[in-house]
C-alpha positions as CSV (number, residue, x, y, z in Angstrom):
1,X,27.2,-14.9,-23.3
2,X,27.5,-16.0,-19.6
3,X,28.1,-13.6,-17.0
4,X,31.1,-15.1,-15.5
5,X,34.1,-17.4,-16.8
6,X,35.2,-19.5,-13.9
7,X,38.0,-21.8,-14.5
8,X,37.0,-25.4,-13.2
9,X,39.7,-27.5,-12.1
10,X,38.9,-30.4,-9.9
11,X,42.6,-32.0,-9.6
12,X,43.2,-35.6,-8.0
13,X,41.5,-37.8,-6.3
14,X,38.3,-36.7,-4.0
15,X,38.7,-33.1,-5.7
16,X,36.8,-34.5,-8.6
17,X,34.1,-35.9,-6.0
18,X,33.5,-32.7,-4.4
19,X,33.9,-30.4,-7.3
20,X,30.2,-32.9,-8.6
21,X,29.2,-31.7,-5.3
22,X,30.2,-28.2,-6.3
23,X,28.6,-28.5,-9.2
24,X,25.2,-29.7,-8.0
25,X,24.6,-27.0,-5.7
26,X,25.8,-24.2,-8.8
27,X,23.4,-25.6,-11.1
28,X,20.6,-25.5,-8.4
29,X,21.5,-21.8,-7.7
30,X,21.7,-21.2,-11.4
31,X,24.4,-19.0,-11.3
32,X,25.1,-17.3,-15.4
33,X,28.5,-18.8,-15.3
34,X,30.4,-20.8,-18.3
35,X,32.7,-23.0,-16.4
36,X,35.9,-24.3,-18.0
37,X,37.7,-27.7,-17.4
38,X,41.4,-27.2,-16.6
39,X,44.0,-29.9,-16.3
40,X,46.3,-29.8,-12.6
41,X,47.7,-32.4,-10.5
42,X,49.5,-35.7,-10.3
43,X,48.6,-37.3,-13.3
44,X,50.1,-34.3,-15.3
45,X,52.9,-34.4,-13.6
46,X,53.6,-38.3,-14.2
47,X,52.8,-38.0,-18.2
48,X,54.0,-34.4,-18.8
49,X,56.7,-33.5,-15.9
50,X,54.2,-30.5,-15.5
51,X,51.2,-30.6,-12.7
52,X,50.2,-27.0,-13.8
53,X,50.5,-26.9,-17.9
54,X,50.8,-24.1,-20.0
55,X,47.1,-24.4,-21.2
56,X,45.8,-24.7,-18.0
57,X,47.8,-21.6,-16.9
58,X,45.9,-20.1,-20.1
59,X,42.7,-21.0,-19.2
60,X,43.2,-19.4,-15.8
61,X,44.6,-15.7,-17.4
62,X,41.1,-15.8,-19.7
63,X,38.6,-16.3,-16.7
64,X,37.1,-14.3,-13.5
65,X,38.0,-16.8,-11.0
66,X,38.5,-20.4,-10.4
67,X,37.0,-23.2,-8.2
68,X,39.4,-26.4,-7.3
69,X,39.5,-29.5,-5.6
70,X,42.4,-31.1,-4.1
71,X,45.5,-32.6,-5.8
72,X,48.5,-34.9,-4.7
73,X,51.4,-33.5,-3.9
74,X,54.8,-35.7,-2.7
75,X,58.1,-34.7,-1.7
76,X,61.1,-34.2,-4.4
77,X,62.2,-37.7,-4.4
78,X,58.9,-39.6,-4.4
79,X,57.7,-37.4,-7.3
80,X,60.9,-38.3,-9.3
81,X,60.4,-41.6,-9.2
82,X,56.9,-41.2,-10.5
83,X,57.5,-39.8,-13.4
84,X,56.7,-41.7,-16.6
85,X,60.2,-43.7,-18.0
86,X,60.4,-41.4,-21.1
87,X,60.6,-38.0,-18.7
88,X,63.3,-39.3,-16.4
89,X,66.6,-37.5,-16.4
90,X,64.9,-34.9,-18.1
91,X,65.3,-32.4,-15.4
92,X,61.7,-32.0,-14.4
93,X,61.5,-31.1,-10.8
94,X,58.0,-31.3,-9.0
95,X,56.5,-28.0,-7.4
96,X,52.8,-27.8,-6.0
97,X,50.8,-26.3,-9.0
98,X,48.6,-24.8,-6.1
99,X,52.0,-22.4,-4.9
100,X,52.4,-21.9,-8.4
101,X,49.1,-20.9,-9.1
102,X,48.9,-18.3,-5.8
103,X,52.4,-16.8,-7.3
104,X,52.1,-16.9,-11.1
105,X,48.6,-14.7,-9.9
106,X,49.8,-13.0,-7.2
107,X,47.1,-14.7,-5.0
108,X,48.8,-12.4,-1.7
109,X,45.7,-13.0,0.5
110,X,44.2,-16.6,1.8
111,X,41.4,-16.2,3.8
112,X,40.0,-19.2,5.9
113,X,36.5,-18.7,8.0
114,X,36.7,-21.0,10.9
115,X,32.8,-21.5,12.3
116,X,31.6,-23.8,14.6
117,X,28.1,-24.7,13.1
118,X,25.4,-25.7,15.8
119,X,24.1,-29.6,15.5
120,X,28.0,-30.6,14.4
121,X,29.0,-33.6,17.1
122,X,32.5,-32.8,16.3
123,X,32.9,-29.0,17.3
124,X,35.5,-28.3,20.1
125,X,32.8,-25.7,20.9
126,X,29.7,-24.2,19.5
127,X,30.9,-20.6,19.8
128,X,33.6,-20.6,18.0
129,X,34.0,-17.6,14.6
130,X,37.1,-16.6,13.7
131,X,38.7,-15.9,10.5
132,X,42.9,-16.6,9.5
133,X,44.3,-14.4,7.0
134,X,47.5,-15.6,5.9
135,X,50.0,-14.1,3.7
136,X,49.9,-16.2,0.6
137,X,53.2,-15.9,-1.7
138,X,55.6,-14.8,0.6
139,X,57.8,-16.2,3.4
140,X,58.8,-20.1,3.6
141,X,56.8,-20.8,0.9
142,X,57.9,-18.3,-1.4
143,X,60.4,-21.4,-3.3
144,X,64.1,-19.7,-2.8
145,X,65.5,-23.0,-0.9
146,X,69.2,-24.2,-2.1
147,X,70.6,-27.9,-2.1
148,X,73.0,-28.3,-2.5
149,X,74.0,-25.0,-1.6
150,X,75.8,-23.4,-4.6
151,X,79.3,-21.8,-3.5
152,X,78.2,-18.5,-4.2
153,X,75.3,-18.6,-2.3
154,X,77.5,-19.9,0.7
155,X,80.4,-17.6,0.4
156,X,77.5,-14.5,0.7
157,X,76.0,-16.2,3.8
158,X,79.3,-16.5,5.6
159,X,79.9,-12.6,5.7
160,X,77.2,-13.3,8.8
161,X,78.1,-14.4,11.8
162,X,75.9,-16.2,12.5
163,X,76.9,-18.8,9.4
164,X,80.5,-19.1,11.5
165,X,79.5,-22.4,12.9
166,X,78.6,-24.0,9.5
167,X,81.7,-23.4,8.0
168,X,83.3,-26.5,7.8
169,X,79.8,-28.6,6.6
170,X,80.6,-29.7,2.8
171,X,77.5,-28.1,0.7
172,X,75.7,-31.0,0.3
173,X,75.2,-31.6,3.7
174,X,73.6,-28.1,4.1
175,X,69.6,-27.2,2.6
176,X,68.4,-23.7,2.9
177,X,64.9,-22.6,3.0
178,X,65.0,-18.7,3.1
179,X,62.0,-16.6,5.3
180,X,61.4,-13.5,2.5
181,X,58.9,-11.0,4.1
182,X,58.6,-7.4,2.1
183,X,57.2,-4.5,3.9
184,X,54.2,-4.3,1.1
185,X,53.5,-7.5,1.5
186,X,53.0,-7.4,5.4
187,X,51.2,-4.0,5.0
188,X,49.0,-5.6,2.5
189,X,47.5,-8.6,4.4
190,X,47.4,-6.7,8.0
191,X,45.2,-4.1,6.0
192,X,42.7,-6.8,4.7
193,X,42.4,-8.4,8.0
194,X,41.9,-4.7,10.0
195,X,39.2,-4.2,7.0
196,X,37.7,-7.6,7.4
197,X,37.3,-6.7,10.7
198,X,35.8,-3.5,10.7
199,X,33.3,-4.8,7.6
200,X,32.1,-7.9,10.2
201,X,32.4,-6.0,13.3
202,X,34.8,-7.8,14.5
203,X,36.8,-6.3,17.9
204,X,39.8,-7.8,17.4
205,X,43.0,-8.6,15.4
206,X,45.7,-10.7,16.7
207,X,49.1,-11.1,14.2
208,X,50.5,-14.7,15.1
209,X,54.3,-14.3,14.8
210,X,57.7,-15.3,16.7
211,X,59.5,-11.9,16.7
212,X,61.4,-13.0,20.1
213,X,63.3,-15.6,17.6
214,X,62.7,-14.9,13.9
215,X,63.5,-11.2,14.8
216,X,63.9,-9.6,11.4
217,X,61.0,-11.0,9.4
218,X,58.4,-11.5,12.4
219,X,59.8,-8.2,13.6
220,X,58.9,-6.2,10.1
221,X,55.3,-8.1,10.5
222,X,54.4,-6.6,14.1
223,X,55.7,-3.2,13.5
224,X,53.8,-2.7,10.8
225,X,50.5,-4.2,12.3
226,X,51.5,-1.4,15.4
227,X,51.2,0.8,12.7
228,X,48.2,-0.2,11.0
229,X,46.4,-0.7,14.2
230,X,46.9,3.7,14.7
231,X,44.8,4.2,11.6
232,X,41.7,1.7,13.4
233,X,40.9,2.7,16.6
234,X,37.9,0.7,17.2
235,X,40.1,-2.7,16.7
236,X,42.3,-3.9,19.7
237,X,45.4,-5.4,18.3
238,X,46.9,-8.2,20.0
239,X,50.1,-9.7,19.8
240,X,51.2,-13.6,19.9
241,X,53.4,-15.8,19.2
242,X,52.6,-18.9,17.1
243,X,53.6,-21.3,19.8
244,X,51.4,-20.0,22.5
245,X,48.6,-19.6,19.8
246,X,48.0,-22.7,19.2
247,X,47.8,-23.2,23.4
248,X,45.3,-20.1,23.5
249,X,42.7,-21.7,20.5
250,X,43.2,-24.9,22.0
251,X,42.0,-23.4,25.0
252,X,39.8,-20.3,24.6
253,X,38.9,-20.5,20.5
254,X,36.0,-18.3,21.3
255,X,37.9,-15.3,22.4
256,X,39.6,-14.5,18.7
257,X,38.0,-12.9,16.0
258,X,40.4,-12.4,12.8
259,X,43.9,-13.5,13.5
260,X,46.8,-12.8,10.6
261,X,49.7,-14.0,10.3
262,X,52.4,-15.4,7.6
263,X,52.6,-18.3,5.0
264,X,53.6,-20.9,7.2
265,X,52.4,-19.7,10.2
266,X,48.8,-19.2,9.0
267,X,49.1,-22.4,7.5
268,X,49.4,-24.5,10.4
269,X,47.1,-22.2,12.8
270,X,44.4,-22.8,10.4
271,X,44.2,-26.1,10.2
272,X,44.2,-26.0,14.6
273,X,41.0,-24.0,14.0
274,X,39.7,-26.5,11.0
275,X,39.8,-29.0,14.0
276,X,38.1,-26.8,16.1
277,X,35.6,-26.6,14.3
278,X,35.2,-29.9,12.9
279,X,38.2,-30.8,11.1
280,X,38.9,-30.4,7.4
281,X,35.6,-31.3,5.9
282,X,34.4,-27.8,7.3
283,X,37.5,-26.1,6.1
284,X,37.1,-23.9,2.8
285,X,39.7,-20.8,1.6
286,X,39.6,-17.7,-0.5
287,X,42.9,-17.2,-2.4
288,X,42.7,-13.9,-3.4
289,X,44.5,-11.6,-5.7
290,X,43.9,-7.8,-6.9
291,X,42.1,-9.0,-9.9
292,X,41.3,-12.8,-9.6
293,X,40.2,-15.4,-6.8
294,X,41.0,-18.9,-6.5
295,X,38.7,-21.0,-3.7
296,X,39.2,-24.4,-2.8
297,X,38.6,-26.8,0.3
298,X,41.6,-26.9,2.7
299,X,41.9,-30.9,2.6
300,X,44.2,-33.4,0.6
301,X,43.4,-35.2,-2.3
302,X,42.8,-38.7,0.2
303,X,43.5,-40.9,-3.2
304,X,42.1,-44.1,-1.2
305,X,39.2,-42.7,-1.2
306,X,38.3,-41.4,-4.9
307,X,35.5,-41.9,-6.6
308,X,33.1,-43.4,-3.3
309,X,31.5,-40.0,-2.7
310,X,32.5,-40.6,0.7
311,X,34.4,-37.2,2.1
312,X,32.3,-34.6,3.4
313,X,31.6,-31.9,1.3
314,X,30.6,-29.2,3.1
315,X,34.1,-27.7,2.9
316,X,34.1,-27.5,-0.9
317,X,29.9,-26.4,-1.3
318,X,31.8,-23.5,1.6
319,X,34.3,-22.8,-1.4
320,X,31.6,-22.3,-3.4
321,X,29.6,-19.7,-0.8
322,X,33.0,-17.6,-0.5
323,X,33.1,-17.4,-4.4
324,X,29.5,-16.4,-4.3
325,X,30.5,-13.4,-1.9
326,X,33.6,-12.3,-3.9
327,X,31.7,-11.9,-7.5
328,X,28.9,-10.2,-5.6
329,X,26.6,-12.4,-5.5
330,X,25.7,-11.7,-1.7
331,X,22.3,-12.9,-1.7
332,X,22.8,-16.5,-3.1
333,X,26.1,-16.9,-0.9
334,X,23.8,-15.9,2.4
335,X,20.8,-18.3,1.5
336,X,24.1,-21.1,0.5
337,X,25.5,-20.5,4.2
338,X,22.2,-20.7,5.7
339,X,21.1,-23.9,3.8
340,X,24.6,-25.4,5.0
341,X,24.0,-24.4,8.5
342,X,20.1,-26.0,8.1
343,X,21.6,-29.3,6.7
344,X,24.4,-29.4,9.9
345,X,22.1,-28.6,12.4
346,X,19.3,-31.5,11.2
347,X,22.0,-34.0,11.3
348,X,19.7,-36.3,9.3
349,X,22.1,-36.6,6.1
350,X,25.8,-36.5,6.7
351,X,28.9,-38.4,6.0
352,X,30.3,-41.1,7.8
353,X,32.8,-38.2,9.4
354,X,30.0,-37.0,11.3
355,X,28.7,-40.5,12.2
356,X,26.7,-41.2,9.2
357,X,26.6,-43.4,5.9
358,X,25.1,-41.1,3.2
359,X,27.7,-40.1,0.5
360,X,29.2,-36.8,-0.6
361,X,26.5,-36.6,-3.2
362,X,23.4,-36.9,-0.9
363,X,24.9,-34.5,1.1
364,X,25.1,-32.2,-1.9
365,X,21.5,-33.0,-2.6
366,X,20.2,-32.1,1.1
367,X,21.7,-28.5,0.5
368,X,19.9,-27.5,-2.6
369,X,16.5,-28.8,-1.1
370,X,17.1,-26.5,2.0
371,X,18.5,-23.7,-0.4
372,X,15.5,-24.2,-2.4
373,X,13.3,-23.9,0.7
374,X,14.8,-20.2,1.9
């Protein structure tokens, strides 16, 4: 009986290129894992009305963690259209099966490592190492959005003041996204990044908010990182809003260690320090729950180009290295990062991102040999 149960779910398009990737460099490390194929993504949503089905969410509730790809995710309307004849005006609405997944698991914690590897022609920098936590299944992406806008919703919201100006819009004309932070829920990913910190000897944390404008939620976010902060001495908080945050990495990235922040706002900061770094193809995540871990690459399924081994890896063999780490397998995930940072710095065997014409596959290959060599 294998050690570990890792649900395998490569998803649309280039996720099923990397995930061979993924699984080149897994069997080379010969990790005691049984590995189980789960369906996600577009095509389940055209022939089922369900991206993430009930099986899948099975196999997910029976394993230790999972590894995924990429899927293709389109807005309300576009989806509609794509459903298969027989499922139309059925009342299937399309959600991303990867929000699903982080809520249905409670997934609170995405972690993204943002390092700039020496020999990559496309850092902003070479000294850049910083790490985004973002809150993961709260805030703007927690799903409560209205449209239209049911009268009962409307006639609460109007008791603010605020609403007074919207009075006389008909409720069709009005969408609402709502912006739910809870206390535990702030507490829980300031912790983790203070704790990151203090494990990596990192000096500083810097919470990436708006609390001049979004007073309430923002607000709850930086009082209780002021808070937090009390019980770590040796860790200067600093405070920012998101707007000048993505000024400050544009212009000193090296000067951060571990920034935190919420679901949108983490969102969009860490793909400005993907760039940094090299854009997406360097870009992997944790998604990380009390009791199981989801880690995947940060990029899009790019459909055009599926199936030509053409998209750089090194963001999903990452994936793998941050897996490594969280089952405890801290000697394999050090010799993985070190081969990666070997392969990088050669800059003999790399995709045609980085200026070359060798294919995901070869890159795949190139790692192993140096993992084999350590």
């Amino acid at each position: 009986m294998a050690k570990y149960k890792i649900a395998w779910l490569p998803g649309d398009g280039v996720g099923n290129d990397v995930m061979d990737c993924a699984k080149i460099v897994l069997d080379t490390i010969g990790l005691d894992a049984e590995y189980i194929l789960g369906d996600v993504g577009w095509e389940f949503w055209k022939k089922e009305g369900n991206p993430l089905p009930d099986r899948t969410i099975k196999i997910l509730k029976e394993t230790d963690c999972c590894l995924f790809g990429a899927i293709t995710s389109k807005p309300k309307d576009e989806a509609q259209k794509e459903l298969a004849p027989e499922l139309q005006d059925k009342g299937f609405v399309y959600s991303s099966p990867i929000v699903g997944i982080r809520q249905l698991l409670n997934l609170h914690t995405n972690m993204r490592p943002c390092k700039a590897f020496e020999g990559n022609a496309l850092n902003y920098r070479d000294d850049i190492d910083l790490v985004v936590f973002r809150e993961n299944t709260e805030g703007l992406y927690a799903g409560v959005e209205f449209h239209p806008v049911p009268d009962e919703v409307f006639k609460a919201l109007m008791t603010h003041n605020k609403m007074k100006k919207f009075k006389n819009v008909p409720l069709d004309d009005l969408a609402i996204s709502t912006r739910i932070f809870t206390r535990k829920g702030c507490q829980s990913i300031i912790r983790q990044a203070f704790e990151y910190a203090k494990k990596h000897n990192r000096k500083s944390v810097t919470v990436v908010e708006k609390p001049n404008v979004i007073r309430e939620t923002s607000g709850m976010m930086i009082r209780e990182a002021r808070k937090i902060a009390n019980d770590n001495p040796g860790i200067e908080l600093w405070e920012t809003n998101v707007d000048a945050m993505c000024m400050w990495l544009v212009k000193n990235p090296q000067d951060y260690d571990v920034l935190v922040a919420s679901n949108m706002f983490g969102d969009i900061i860490s793909d400005l320090a993907a760039q940094l770094v090299g854009g997406l193809g360097f870009a992997a995540s944790g998604n990380i729950g009390d009791n199981f871990a989801l880690f995947e690459p940060t990029h899009g399924s790019a459909p055009k180009y599926a199936g030509q081994y053409k998209v750089n890896p090194t963001a999903m063999i990452q994936s793998v290295k941050l897996m490594l780490d969280w089952l405890g397998e801290k000697e394999d995930a050090e010799k993985l990062d070190q081969a990666i940072a070997k392969v990088i710095k050669e800059s003999r065997i790399k995709t045609y991102d980085l200026g070359g014409r060798n294919t995901s596959l070869e890159v795949a290959e190139e790692v192993v040999k140096r993992f084999e060599d350590l």
